[in-house]
C-alpha positions as CSV (number, residue, x, y, z in Angstrom):
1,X,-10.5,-10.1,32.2
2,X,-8.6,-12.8,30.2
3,X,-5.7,-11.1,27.4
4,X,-4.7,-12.7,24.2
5,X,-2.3,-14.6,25.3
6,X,-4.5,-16.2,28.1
7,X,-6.9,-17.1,25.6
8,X,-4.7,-18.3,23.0
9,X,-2.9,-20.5,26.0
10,X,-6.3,-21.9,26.1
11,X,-6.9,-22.9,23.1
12,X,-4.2,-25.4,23.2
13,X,-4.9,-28.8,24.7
14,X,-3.6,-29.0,28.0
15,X,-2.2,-32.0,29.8
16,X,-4.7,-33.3,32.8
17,X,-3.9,-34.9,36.1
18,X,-5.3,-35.9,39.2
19,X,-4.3,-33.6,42.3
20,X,-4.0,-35.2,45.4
21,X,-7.4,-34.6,46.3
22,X,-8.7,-36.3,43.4
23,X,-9.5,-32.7,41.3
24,X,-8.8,-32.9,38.0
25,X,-5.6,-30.2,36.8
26,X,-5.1,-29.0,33.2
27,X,-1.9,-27.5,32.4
28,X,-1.3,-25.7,29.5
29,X,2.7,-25.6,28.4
30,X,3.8,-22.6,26.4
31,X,4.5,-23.2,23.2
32,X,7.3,-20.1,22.9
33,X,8.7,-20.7,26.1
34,X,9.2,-24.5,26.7
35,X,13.1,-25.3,26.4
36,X,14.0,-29.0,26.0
37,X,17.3,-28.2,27.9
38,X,15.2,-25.8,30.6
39,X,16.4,-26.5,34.0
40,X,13.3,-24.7,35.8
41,X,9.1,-24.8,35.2
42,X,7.8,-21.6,36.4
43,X,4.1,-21.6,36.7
44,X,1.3,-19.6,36.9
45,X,-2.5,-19.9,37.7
46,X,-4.5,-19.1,34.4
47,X,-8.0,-19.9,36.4
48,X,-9.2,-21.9,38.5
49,X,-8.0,-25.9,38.5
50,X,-5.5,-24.7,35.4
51,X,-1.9,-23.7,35.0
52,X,0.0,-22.5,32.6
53,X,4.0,-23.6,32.8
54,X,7.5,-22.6,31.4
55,X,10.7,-24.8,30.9
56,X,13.0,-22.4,31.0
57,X,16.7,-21.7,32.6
58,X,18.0,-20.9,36.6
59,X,21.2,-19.3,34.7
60,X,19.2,-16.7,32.2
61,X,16.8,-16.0,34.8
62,X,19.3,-15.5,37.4
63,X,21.9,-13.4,34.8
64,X,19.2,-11.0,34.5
65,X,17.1,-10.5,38.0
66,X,18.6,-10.3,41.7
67,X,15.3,-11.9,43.3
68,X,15.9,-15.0,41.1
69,X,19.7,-15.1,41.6
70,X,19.2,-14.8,45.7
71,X,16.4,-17.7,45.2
72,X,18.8,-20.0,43.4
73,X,21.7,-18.9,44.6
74,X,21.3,-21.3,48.1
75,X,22.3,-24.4,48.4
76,X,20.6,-26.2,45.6
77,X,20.2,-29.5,47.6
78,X,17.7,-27.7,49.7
79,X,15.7,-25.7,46.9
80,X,15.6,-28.5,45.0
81,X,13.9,-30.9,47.8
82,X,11.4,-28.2,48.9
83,X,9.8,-27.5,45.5
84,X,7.0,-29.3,43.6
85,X,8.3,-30.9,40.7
86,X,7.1,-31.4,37.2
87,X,8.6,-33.7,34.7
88,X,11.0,-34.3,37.5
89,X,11.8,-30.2,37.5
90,X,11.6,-28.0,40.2
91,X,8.7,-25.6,40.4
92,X,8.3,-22.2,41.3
93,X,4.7,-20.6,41.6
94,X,4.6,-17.1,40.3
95,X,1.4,-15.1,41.3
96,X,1.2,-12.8,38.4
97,X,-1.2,-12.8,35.9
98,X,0.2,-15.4,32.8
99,X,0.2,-13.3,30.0
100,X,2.3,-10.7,32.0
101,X,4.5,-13.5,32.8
102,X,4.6,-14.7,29.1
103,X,5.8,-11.2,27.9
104,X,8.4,-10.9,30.8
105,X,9.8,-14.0,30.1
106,X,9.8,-12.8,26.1
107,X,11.1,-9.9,27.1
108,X,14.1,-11.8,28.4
109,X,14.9,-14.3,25.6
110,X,13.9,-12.5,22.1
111,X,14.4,-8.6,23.2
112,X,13.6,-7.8,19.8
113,X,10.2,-8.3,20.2
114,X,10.2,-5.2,22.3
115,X,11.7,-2.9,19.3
116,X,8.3,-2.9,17.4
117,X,7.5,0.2,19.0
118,X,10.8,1.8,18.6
119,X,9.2,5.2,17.1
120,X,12.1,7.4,16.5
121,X,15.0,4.5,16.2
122,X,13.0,2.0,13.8
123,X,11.4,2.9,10.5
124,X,7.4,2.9,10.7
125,X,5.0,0.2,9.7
126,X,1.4,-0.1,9.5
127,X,0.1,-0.4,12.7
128,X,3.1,0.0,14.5
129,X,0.9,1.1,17.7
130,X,-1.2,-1.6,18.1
131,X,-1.2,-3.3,21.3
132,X,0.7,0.2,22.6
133,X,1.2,0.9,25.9
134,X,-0.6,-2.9,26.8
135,X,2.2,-4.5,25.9
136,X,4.8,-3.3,27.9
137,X,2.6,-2.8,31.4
138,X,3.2,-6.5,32.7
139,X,6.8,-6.3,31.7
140,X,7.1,-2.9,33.3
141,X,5.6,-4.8,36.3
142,X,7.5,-7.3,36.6
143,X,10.7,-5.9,35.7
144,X,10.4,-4.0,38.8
145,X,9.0,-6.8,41.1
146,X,11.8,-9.0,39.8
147,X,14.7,-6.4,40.2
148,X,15.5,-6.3,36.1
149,X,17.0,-3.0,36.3
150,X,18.2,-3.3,32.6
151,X,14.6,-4.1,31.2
152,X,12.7,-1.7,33.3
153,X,15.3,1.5,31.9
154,X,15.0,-0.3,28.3
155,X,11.1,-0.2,28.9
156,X,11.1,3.5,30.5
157,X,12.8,4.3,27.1
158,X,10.0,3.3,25.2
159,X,7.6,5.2,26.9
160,X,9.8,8.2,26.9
161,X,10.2,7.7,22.9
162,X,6.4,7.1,22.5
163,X,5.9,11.0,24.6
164,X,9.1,12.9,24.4
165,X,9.6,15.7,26.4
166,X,10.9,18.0,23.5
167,X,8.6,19.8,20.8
168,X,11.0,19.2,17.9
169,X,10.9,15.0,18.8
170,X,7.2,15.5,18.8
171,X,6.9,17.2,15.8
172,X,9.0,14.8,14.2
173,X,6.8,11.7,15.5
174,X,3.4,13.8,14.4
175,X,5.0,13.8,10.5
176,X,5.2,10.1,10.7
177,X,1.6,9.9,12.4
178,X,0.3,11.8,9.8
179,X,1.5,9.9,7.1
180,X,0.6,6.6,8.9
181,X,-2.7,8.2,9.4
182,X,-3.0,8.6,5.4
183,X,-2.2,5.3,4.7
184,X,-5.0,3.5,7.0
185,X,-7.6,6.7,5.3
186,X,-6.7,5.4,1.7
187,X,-7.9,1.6,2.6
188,X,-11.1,3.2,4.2
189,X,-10.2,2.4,7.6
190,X,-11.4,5.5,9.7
191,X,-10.3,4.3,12.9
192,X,-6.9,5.9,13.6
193,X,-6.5,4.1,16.8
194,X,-3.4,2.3,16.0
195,X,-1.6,4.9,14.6
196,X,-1.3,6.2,17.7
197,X,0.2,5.4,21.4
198,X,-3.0,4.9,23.7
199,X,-3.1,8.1,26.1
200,X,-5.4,7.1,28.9
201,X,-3.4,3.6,29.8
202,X,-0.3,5.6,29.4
203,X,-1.2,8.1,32.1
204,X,-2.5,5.0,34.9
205,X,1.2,3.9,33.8
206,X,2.7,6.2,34.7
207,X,1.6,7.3,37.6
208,X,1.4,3.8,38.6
209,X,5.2,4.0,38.2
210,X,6.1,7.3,38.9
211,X,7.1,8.1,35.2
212,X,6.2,11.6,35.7
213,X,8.2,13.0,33.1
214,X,5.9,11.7,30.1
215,X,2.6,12.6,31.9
216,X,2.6,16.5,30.0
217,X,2.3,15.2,26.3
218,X,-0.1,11.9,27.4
219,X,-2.3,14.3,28.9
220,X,-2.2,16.8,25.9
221,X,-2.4,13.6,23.5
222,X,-5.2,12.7,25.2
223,X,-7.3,16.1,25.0
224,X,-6.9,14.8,21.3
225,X,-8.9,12.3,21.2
226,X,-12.7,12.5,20.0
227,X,-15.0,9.7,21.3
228,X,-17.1,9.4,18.2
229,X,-20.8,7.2,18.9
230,X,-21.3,7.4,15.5
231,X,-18.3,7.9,13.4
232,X,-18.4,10.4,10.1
233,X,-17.9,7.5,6.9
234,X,-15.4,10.4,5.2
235,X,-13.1,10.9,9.0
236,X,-10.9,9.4,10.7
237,X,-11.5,9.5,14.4
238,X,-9.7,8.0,17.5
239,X,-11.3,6.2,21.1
240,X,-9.3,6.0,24.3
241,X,-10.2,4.2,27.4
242,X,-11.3,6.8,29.9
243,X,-12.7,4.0,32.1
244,X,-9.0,3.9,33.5
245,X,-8.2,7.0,34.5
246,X,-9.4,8.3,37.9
247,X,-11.4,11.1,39.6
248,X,-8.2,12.9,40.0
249,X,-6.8,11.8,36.4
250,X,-10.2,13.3,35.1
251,X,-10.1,16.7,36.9
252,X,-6.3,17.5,35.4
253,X,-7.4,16.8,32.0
254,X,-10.9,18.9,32.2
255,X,-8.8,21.8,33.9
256,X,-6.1,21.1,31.7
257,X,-8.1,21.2,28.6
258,X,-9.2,24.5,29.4
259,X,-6.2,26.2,30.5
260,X,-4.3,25.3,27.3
261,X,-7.7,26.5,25.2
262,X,-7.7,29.7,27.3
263,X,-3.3,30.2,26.5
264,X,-3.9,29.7,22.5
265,X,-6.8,31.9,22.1
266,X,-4.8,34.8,23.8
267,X,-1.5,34.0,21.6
268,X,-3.7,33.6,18.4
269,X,-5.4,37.1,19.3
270,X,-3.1,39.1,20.0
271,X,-0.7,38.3,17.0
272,X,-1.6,41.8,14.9
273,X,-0.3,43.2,18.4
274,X,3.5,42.9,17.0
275,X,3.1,44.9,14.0
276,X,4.7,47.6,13.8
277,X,8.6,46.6,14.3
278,X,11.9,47.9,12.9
279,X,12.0,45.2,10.6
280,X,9.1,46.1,8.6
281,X,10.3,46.5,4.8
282,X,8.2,49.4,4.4
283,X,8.4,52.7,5.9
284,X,5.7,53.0,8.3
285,X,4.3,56.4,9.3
286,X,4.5,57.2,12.8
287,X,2.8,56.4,15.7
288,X,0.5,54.2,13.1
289,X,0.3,50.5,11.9
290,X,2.6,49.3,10.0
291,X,1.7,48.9,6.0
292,X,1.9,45.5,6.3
293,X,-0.8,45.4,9.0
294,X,-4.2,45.2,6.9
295,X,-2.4,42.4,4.2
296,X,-1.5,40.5,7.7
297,X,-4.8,41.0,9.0
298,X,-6.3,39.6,5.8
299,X,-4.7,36.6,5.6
300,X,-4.9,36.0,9.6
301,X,-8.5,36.2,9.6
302,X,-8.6,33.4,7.0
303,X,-6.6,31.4,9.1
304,X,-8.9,32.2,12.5
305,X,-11.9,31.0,10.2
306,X,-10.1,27.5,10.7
307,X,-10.5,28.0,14.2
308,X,-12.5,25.1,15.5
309,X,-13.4,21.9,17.9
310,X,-10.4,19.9,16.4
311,X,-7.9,22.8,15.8
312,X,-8.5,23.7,19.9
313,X,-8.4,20.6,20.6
314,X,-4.5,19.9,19.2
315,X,-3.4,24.0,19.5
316,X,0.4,22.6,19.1
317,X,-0.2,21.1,15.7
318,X,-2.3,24.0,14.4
319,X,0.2,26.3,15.0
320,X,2.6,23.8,13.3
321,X,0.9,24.3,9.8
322,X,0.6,28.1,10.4
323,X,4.3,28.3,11.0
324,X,4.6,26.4,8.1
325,X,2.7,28.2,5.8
326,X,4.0,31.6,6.8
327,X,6.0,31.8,3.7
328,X,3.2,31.8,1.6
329,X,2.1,34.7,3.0
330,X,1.3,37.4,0.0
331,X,4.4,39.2,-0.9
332,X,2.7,42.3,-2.3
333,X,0.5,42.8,0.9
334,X,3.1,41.8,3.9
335,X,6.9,42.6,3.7
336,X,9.3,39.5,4.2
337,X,10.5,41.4,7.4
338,X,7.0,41.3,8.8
339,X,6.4,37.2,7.6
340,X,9.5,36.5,9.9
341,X,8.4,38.0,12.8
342,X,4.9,36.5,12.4
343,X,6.4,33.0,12.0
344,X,9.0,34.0,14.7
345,X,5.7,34.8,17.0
346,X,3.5,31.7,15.8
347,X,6.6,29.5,16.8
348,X,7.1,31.0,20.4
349,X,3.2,30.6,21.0
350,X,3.9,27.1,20.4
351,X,7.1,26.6,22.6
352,X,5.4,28.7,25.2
353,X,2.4,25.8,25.2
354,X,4.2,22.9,24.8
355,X,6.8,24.2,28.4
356,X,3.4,24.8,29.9
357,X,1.6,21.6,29.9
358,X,2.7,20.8,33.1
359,X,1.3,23.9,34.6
360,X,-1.8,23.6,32.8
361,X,-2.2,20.0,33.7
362,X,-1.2,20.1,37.6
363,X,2.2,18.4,37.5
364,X,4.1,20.4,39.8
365,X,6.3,17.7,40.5
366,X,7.9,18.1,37.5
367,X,11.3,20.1,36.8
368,X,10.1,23.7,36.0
369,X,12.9,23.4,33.2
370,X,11.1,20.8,31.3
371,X,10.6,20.7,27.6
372,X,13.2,23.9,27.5
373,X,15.5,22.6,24.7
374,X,18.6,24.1,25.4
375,X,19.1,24.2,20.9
376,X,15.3,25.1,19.6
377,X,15.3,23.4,16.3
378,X,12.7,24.0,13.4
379,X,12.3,20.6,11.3
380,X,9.8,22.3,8.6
């Protein structure tokens, strides 16, 4: 399957020549990475019969990656006799696909291209998703075939910014969704796609490259997402590419989906089990609820009413806007002493779910401290 930047190589006219055999060869030279003063063509097979090549430099190539440093690092004499040439160059043949090759090379020359998905270190644009995780899985690929231990840690932190292992960096990234999310709603575009990492590449990622640590949240993200046939005109919905994930991808996030349905339907039942406490306002009479308990139940019912396929679905940012509307909680009917320990008791439902998605998703392999912020913070 051919990526933009296959197909826009493509467009461009090549240059043809005869091979030794008498085929005809089309070579396509990159238009971004073609240095006058290049000492080096890499080159890669874009299909069959056609190449795509890069003028670029022995030094910058070497200055970043071991593999090309021990290549050119012989006697130059002897590398220089036993490689094809072109435009009197040296050539090396690389087998990876082009485009992964094109955004390695990128990757290497203008690093800034790789800030555009700089979530929590860059300000937000429209869009700022798109082409998020693609982007970075050649270059990931590469920077670990090619030994560019710089760019693969610079890549890993990313990913780690795109799914951080803390609730409050997550709740910070989900006000900045949401207001992303806003802005493509108010030009009538309803598919929230690119407001958002992709989950289901991000998981084949990771595993792929044993970034365990970011598997709890892609997995959560990705319980999420609602494939929608035939979107609602007044929504906004979001698709995700299942057809990458395998058997055993598929089985976490089906048990995983119900063990973190089955933990918030327990903490959002039993929350009237609190009540009554010592910091009730009101003097209770006892051995009996506190007065507070049928204002509480009141308004908690209204909130259960709520309760459906989408709030399941994302139980972390549900309880986000309950915590966050505790305040508004009627004063007359529930004490301020009970509101605090309600919010106190919506906020450690969610703490407890977010440090048990890796339980609930299979990842035993991860630390069992993880998510645990050693500072909880409350950004709302």
């Amino acid at each position: 399957m051919s990526s933009p930047t296959d197909s826009f190589l493509s467009s461009k006219r090549p240059r043809i020549h005869k091979s030794t055999s008498g085929d005809e060869i089309k070579t396509y030279e990159s238009p971004d990475l073609w240095f006058e003063d290049g000492n080096i063509i890499i080159r890669t097979v874009l299909h069959d019969k056609a190449y795509t090549v890069y003028k670029v430099h022995k030094s910058i190539l070497a200055s970043h990656s071991s593999v090309f440093l021990d290549l050119f690092d012989g006697p130059q004499a002897a590398f220089d006799t036993a490689s094809e040439r072109y435009e009197g160059l040296p050539v090396i043949g690389l087998p990876d696909p082009p485009s992964d090759v094109n955004d390695f090379l990128k990757a290497l020359y203008f690093p800034e291209e790789t800030h555009c998905h700089r979530p929590i270190s860059f300000p937000f644009l429209e869009g700022i998703w798109k082409g998020f995780p693609y982007k970075y899985l050649g270059i990931l690929h590469l920077a670990m075939k090619y030994d560019v231990a710089h760019l693969r840690e610079y890549m890993l932190g990313i990913l780690r910014d795109a799914w951080p292992q803390y609730l409050f960096d997550w709740d910070y990234l989900q006000k900045h969704t949401e207001d992303l999310e806003r802005a493509y709603l108010r030009r009538e575009c309803f598919d929230l796609s690119f407001a958002h990492p992709e989950p289901a590449r991000t998981i084949r990622l990771a595993m792929d490259h044993n970034v365990l640590d970011i598997l709890p949240i892609a997995f959560y993200d990705l319980v999420r997402v609602h494939e929608v046939i035939a979107p609602n005109p007044h929504e906004g919905f979001r698709r995700a590419d299942l057809s990458v994930l395998t058997a055993d991808d598929l089985r976490r996030l089906t048990q995983g989906r119900g063990a973190l349905r089955g933990k918030f339907l327990e903490g959002i039942n039993n929350l009237l089990i609190v009540l009554p406490h010592d910091d009730c306002k009101w003097v209770p009479v006892p051995g009996k609820s506190s007065p507070c308990h049928a204002g509480l139940r009141k308004w908690w019912d209204a909130q259960l009413g709520a309760v459906s396929g989408p709030s399941v679905a994302d139980p972390i940012g549900w309880l986000r806007e309950k915590v966050g509307i505790c305040d508004d909680i009627p004063h007359d009917e529930v004490c301020s002493g009970c509101t605090r320990v309600v919010k106190k008791y919506l906020q450690t439902v969610r703490e407890d779910l977010w440090t048990s998605l890796p339980e609930f998703f299979g990842l035993g392999l991860l630390p069992s401290n993880w998510g645990q912020e050693t500072e909880p913070k409350l950004w709302f």
